[in-house]
N, C-alpha and C positions, 0 to 999 in steps of 0.2 A: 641447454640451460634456459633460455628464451621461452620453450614449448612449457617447462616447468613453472614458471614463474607465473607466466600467462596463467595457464591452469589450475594455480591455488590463487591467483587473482580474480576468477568467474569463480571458482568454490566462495571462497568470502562474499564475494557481488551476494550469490546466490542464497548465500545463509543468513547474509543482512537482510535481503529481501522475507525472505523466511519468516525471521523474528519480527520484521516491522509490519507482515502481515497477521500473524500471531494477537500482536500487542492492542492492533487495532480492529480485528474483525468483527466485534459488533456494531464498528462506525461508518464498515465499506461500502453499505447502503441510505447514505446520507448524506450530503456535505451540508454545509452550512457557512456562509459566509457574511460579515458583518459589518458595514460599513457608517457608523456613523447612528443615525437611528435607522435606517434603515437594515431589513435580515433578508437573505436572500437565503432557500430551504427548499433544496430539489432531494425528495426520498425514491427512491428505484423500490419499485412493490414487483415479485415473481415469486409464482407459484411452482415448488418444484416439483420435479415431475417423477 
């Protein structure tokens, strides 16, 4: 019962992970953070291959 429980517990892990990579992947190459007036704005540039 344990082995079970565990195991639909990484399925959900997995599928929330999922979705919230979904939701956001045109921002996974971005962050932005903002503190006041000043912006902080690191963009990861790669060419694929």
């Amino acid at each position: 019962m344990l082995r079970r429980t565990a195991l639909i517990g990484l399925i959900v892990i997995c599928i929330t992970i999922l979705g919230f990579t979904w939701m956001v992947r045109d921002s996974l190459c971005e962050l932005q953070i903002k503190n006041g007036d000043s912006v902080f704005l690191a963009h990861l540039a790669y060419e694929p291959k």
